[in-house]
Each structure stands twice: as C-alpha cells, then as structure tokens.
C-alpha positions, 0 to 999 in steps of 0.5 A, a space after each residue: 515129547 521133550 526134547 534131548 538134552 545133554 547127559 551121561 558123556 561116556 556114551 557118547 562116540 562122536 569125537 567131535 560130539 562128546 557133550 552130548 548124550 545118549 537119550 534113548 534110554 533116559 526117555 524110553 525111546 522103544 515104547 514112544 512114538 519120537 517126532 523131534 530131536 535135538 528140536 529138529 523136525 522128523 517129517 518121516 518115520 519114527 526114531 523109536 523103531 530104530 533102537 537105542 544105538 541107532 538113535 544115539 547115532 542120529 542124535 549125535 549127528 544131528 547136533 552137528 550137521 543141524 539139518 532142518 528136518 529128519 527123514 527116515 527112509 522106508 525104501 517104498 514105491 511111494 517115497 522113491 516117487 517122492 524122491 524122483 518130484 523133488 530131485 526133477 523139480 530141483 534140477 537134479 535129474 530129468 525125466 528119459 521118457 523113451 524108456 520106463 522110469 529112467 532118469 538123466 544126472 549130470 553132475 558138476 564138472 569137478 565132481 565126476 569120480 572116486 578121488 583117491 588122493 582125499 580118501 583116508 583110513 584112520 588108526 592110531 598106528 600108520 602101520 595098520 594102514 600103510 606097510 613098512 619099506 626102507 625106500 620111504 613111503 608105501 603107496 598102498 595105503 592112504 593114512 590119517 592120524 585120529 587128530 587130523 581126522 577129527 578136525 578135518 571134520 570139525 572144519 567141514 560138518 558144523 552146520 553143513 546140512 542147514 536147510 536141508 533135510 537129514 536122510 536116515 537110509 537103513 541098508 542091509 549089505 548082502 540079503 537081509 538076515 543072512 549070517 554073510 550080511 552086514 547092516 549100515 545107516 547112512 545119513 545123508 543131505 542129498 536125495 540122490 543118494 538115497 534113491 541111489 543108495 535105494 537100488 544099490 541096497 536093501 533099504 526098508 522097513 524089514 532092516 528097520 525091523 532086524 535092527 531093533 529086534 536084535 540090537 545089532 552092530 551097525 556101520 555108521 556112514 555119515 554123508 554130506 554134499 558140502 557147502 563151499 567156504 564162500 557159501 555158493 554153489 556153482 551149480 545149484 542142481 548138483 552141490 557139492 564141495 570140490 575144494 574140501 572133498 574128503 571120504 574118511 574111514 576109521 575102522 575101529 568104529 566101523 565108521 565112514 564119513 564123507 564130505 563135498 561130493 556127490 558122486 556115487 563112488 564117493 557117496 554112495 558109502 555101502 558101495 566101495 567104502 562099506 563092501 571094501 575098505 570097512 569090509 575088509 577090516 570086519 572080514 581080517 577080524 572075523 575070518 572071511 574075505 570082502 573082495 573086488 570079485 564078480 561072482 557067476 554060476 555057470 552050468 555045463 553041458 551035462 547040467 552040473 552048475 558051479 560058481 566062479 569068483 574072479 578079481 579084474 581091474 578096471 576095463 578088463 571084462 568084469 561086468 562083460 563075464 559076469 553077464 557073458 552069452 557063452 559060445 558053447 552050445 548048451 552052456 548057461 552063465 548066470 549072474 550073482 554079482 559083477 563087482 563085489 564078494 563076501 566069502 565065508 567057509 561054512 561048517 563043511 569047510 566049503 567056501 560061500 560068496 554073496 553079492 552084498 549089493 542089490 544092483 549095478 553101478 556100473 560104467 557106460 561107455 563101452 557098453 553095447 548089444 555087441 560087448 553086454 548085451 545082457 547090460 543092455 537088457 537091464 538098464 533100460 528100466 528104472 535107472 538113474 544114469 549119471 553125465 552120458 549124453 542125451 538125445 532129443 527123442 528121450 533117450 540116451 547116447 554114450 561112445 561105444 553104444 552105436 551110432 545115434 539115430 538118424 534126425 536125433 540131436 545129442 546133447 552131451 553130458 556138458 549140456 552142449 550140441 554134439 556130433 559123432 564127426 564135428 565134436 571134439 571131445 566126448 558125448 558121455 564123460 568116460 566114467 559115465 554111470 548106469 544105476 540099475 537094480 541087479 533083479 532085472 538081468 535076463 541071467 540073473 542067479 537064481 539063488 544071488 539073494 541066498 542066505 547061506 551064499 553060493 558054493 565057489 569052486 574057483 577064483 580067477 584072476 586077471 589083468 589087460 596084458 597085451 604080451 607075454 602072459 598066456 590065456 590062462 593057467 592054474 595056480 600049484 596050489 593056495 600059496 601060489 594063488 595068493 602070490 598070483 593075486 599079490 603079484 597082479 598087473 594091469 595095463 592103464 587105462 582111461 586116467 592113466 593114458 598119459 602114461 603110455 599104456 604102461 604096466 600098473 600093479 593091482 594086486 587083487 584088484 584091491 589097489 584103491 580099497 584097502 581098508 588094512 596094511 597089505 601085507 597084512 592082507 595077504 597074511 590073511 589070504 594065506 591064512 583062508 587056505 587054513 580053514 579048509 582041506 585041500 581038496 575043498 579050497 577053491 582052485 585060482 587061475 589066472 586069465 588073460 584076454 588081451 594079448 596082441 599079436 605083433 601086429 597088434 591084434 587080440 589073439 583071443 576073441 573074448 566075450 562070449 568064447 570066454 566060456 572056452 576057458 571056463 569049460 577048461 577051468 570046470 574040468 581042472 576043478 573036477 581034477 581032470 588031468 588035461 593040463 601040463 607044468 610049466 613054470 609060471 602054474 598049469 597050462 592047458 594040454 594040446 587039444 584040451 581047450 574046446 574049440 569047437 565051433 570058434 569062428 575065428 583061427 586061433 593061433 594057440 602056440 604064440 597065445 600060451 608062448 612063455 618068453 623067458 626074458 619077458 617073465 624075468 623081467 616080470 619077476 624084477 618088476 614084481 620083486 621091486 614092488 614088493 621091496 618098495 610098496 611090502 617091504 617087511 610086511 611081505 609074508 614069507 611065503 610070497 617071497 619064497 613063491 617069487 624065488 621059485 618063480 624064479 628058479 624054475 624060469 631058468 630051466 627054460 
C-alpha cells in the first residue's frame, strides 16, 4: 500500500496543513484494507472503514501531530480491558478492588477543572462571539481571531503526539441514527479519554458503520495532553501542559481542538465543548436547542407520566432532581439525563429532548445515601473516578459521603495520610469526579435511548437564592420564560467563595458555554416559541430551593419533597386553575402545594413572600447586566419584560 503523498490543496482544511492532500480518493480507500498513513503505523482497525472525510481528517492530523502509531477504536470489552493494563501499568489509574471494575485517577495538581480563561471561540467577526456594549468589553463571550487560532496551534500541535499513540474515538452524541443525534471523531494522545470518552458516548463499530454508509458531517475534535516546552513532565502518570493550556472551538468547521490538559471538561471534547458550545451553533442553524438541562420523566399518582427539562447552576440540585425518590406516595421519577439536552419540535409541533450523553461525569463530594442516593447505586460499578481520596480496604472517600470506616486509612487525592480531625485541607479535591455509565441507574428512563426523543412539558429553571425569590412561579408565558432564563441568578459557590457568597448571573445555566453572541442566543430562544402553537410550547417556571429563614435555615426541605413542586407544575401543565397573579409570574394558590405527609412545618407565607424592594433591586441589577454584558444585542422583547417587571412591582 503506498503511502500518502502531497495533492490537490484545495481539499485540504487544516489551516496549519494546507500541503497536504486528500488521498482517499486517489488510492481508492473504501475498497482497501489501509494499514499506514502518512508512514505511520495503524495498530488497530482500519481507515478504509471510515470514509473519505474522515480519512482526510486523520490523515491531516497525523502530518501534524506525528503520533507513533494510529489506533482506531471500536468501543469493545476487549479494548477497554486493554485500555485499563496500560493506564494501570502506566501509573495512570489504580485498580479499587471493593468494588466491580472500578479505578482511581488522580491527576496533576494543576491540571483539575475546566479553564475558562484559555477556552475561545474563533470567527471572523468578534461580534458573532461576544456582544456589543458602550461600557467596553462583554464577558459573555471568549474570542479569538482565526490568525491567533492558527498559530496558537502551530505553537502547540507539531509533533506533540511523538511517541505516543494517536486514538481515533468515533462517538455518536444522542443514540446512534437518531435524527436528534450528531456524530464526532476525537483524536486523542491519552488512553484515559478514550475509556473515558468510551462510557461518556457511544463509541464502536456501529458509528464506524453510519459514517461510512451515509457520508456524514462530523464534529472533528483534536486533542493532545501536551508536552512541556522543556520537554518534561512533572508527573509522568498524568502529562499534561498547564503553561500552554488552551480548548479552541471554530464553529464554521464544526471544529474543537484541545491542548495541554487532560482533565475531563477539557478533554473529553463530546462533553461541554460538542454537546454545548459547538452545539449550540449547529442547534441556532438548524433550528433546535443544545442546552445545559437535566431531563426526567416523572409519573403521578394516576399513572400519567410527563417530562421535564430544567436548566441549574452548578451545586443547585441538578444531579439530585434528576435522580430524586420522590416524597409523595405513588410518585415515580425516572432519569433520562442529568446534564445536557437537545431539543427539537417534531412535525406535530410537539417539543422532543435526548440525552446526547451515554453516562455521568459528575462531581463527588457532596454526594451520599442521604442527597443521591440513586448516584450512590450507580457509581459503584465500572467507574473511573478522578482525584477523591482512597481508603486502605479498596475503596474510596470524599467530604459529604459519611464517616470513613472504622480501622480505615485515607490517603487523600495528594497522595498523603488524611484525618476527618487532624487534616487541614480536604480528602477529595472539590471538583472531584465519578465517570459512570448512565445504564446502570436503579431509575434510569426507559425510553432515554429513544430515537425520536421524549416529549417535554415543562422547563425549569432555578438558581441557589437564599432571600427574596419564592419556591416556585410560572412564567406568563414564552417571552417572559425566555426573559426568566436571560435573567438567571445564582449564589457562588466553591470558586467563588472568596467573594462573600455573592449573587452571579448565569443566564441559562450557559455562562461558560456559549458557543454564539448572547443576545443572539436569546434571539433564538424567542424564536422556538414560533414553531409551535401556544398550546403545545412547553410552559417554564422558575424554581427555588434555597431560601433561608432569618436565621439562616432553608425554608424548604428539597430532595425528595421537590416533587412537591413538581405535582404542582404537572397540574399547571394540564391547565389546572390552581394558581393566583403576581408580579413577578404565577404563584401557587393557598392549599394548592400538596403537603401531604411533609414531616417538617413549612412556613409557606415567608417561602412565597415577594418584597418589593428586594425585587427592585433585582430589576436593577438585571438591568445593569443587561446594559453592560447585551448591550445592543438585547432583543426588545426582553427589555419590554424587564420594563413591565418593573411596572407591575410598583403596584405592590
């Protein structure tokens, strides 16, 4: 077979490749059996199976990265054992024999969380990223120029895969060939993400199938761990590049690439940067919504089951609803999904959502048999879990998850001796992570691989607000919802502690993950309620589980008497007049919130108390976002919302 030799330019996309050309069709790759490329080495599969554009891609790739060899994965048990002898042999991760097929990561120090500050989305106008303001500078909206694209990864990606192996991961977002799904290829220097990348989606030879039979479009997603300029690694069982870290997205490609870090956020490229910010801009193009939402079916007394969406900051009860054991006899909630939603209106104008994603990635400390119990049933099997603490029988210990066992060491994510009494600093590092496939929830969905998506009724959405905003209330109607979402607030939390718990904006949950201009996101939103009748637009409310008393107690008891509120949103769903007007949306009436069985007293009076000066203030800070962070891209419809806000609060 010969090898690939320079042609035809013109095919070429790689900025940084452009001499090089697309073989494929010169060697007549779909009826060969392709074992080099470019003269490198393929240890696993074969190129031919993959189609021209994927080859191309590869090919490219390879001339740049100049990996030893090529693997291309097929998702099967015999690999990921493969996969787990060499990570364990490398260092990488280490066997947790109380449980089954469970494994230990624990990273470099420098490299544990998304980083914000180095992720960019590159076009040609800033203004298609970062919205226009007379006050300077949105900071919705990270931009960079396609000239400092390129060469940011002409400075990074030559040569950077020497002496690795290049992993060829194709993944289906969403159930393989369903119309709501998309199809990426990630290349990648670390076997981690691919096991990783292996339970987060749907890798294997059934992708490798629909690509080559119906030459589609991919998201192409190149990833390296890096090597440090001085060409060392401070810590051979994690490589990594910290200096030099930087996830770049160019949505007029359908392109991710990503450098220097192997933590999950920012290496596991189907997650946040595929399912959100590259989302998003195919969703704004081809008319349906990539969101930050959980997704739950939840099924009444009577036996009539619906399904929610619902958009939370982070440490606001996402994971915990969609796994919630509802308080309310002969209630059953069910999981589809605990982080991200496509949503598509279908030919009846009814709205339909998927889970793009095939498990949980999701944050440990916190959780327990007392929170999540359901996250407690899954995690135990087949996971990789990511810098929380060991304990010397095999097993594993984060804050929040109880008191270690008695006669039990902890070794905490550092590698050192930790004591609950004596240790001044955490056993599992904050943004400590379990990676589990979602199949094994005890409340998994029954219909969360459907192809055609399950129906949504309702959206919520929801920030940590300790005073002034009530449990719950129900938008008038689309327009307002949307402004609810663009108008989201939040306490900090965890990184932000420093700043005194202080109120943050979060429209939509979707701060971090925009992959367009904001208001030009919100334009969109606004134009999904146009796709529908009224009567079949999902209604949105907003939900509150964190108010405080004055003495600084929750005057909710969340978790499981969450579905409390959600037996309330079902009955507005079916039109039932069991609410009264105020001005912020729809309350519920006196009596309407089934209490039935709450073990503790609920003081409802202060929980759905509207204070007049705490919501003006509110308008005033939304207002000032608005003007400083929208600007001129604020559709009108929003400022009309927030005028009337404002009316109708002085009638108070």
């Amino acid at each position: 077979m010969p090898e690939a030799v320079e042609t035809q330019t013109m095919l070429c996309t790689s900025p940084v490749l452009r001499h090089f050309g697309n073989v494929s069709m010169r060697y007549g790759i779909q009826n060969k059996s392709i074992h080099s490329i470019k003269g490198t080495r393929i240890i696993n599969g074969n190129l031919a199976h993959l189609g021209p554009k994927v080859f191309s891609y590869i090919e490219e790739s390879v001339a740049l990265c100049q990996p030893d060899q090529v693997h291309i994965c097929d998702g099967s048990a015999t690999e990921s054992a493969t996969l787990l002898k060499l990570m364990q042999a490398n260092g990488t991760i280490k066997l947790l024999p109380k449980y089954e097929n469970c494994w230990l990561a624990n990273t470099n120090p420098s490299d544990v969380a998304r980083v914000e500050s180095r992720t960019f989305i590159c076009t040609e106008r800033q203004h298609d990223v970062v919205p226009r303001t007379l006050r300077g500078k949105s900071s919705l909206g990270n931009w960079i120029s396609p000239k400092d694209y390129n060469n940011a990864i002409a400075d990074r990606f030559p040569g950077c895969m020497t002496g690795r192996t290049m992993y060829v991961i194709p993944y289906s977002m969403g159930p393989i060939g369903s119309p709501l799904s998309k199809i990426g290829i990630e290349l990648t220097d670390s076997a981690y993400v691919v096991y990783s990348m292996g339970i987060m989606t749907r890798v294997g030879s059934k992708v490798l199938e629909l690509l080559m039979r119906e030459n589609m479009e991919f998201v192409k997603c190149l990833h390296s761990v890096g090597t440090p300029s001085n060409g060392i690694h401070e810590m051979p069982s994690w490589p990594c590049d910290p200096a030099r870290t930087i996830i770049l997205h160019k949505p007029e490609n359908n392109e991710i690439v990503s450098y220097g870090s192997g933590y999950g956020g920012n290496s596991l490229l189907g997650k946040k940067c595929f399912a959100l910010r590259i989302g998003s801009t195919i969703a704004q193009k081809e008319g349906w919504l990539a969101e930050h939402m959980l997704i739950l079916g939840i099924t009444d007394r009577s036996g009539h089951k619906r399904y929610i969406a619902a958009a939370f900051p982070s440490a606001c009860g996402k994971t915990n609803l969609a796994m919630m054991m509802p308080s309310l006899p002969g209630y059953k909630i069910e999981c589809v999904g605990d982080d991200i939603a496509w949503m598509k209106f279908d030919e009846t104008g009814q709205l339909r959502a998927i889970n793009p994603e095939n498990g949980f990635f999701g944050v440990a400390p916190g959780t327990s048999n007392e929170t999540n119990p359901n996250a407690m049933a899954t995690i135990f099997k087949n996971t990789i879990f990511t810098n929380v603490a060991a304990t010397s029988d095999g097993g594993v210990y984060w804050e929040g998850m109880g008191k270690p066992p008695k006669d039990v060491q902890v070794t905490d994510w550092l590698g050192q001796p930790w004591d609950k009494v004596e240790s001044n600093k955490p056993a599992a590092h904050p943004n400590s992570r379990f990676c589990s496939p979602a199949s094994q929830c005890p409340t998994i969905d029954p219909a969360w691989e459907s192809s055609a998506g399950v129906p949504i009724s309702a959206i919520l959405l929801g920030g940590r607000r300790p005073e002034g905003v009530p449990l719950v209330y129900q938008a008038n109607d689309w327009t307002h919802g949307v402004f609810l979402g663009a108008s989201m607030r939040s306490e900090a939390t965890a990184a932000a502690e420093h700043s005194g718990k202080m109120i943050m904006h979060d429209p939509f949950a979707m701060r971090p993950f925009f992959g367009y201009n904001f208001g030009h996101y919100l334009s969109h939103w606004l134009s999904m309620g146009r796709k529908t009748t009224p009567e079949k637009l999902p209604k949105i409310f907003h939900v509150n589980w964190f108010r405080k008393n004055k003495q600084g107690k929750f005057l909710w008891p969340g978790f499981g008497d969450n579905c409390r509120v959600l037996d309330w949103v079902l009955r507005r769903c079916d039109n039932e007049p069991c609410y009264i007007e105020s001005p912020i949306g729809l309350l519920p009436k006196k009596n309407s919130l089934n209490l039935e069985g709450l073990k503790e007293t609920v003081d409802l009076d202060e929980l759905f108390n509207i204070p007049k000066e705490f919501w003006l203030k509110e308008t005033e800070a939304i207002d000032k976002y608005f003007t400083e962070q929208v600007g001129e891209d604020l559709p009108e419809e929003i400022h009309f919302e927030l005028k009337h806000l404002r009316e109708r609060l002085q009638l108070l």
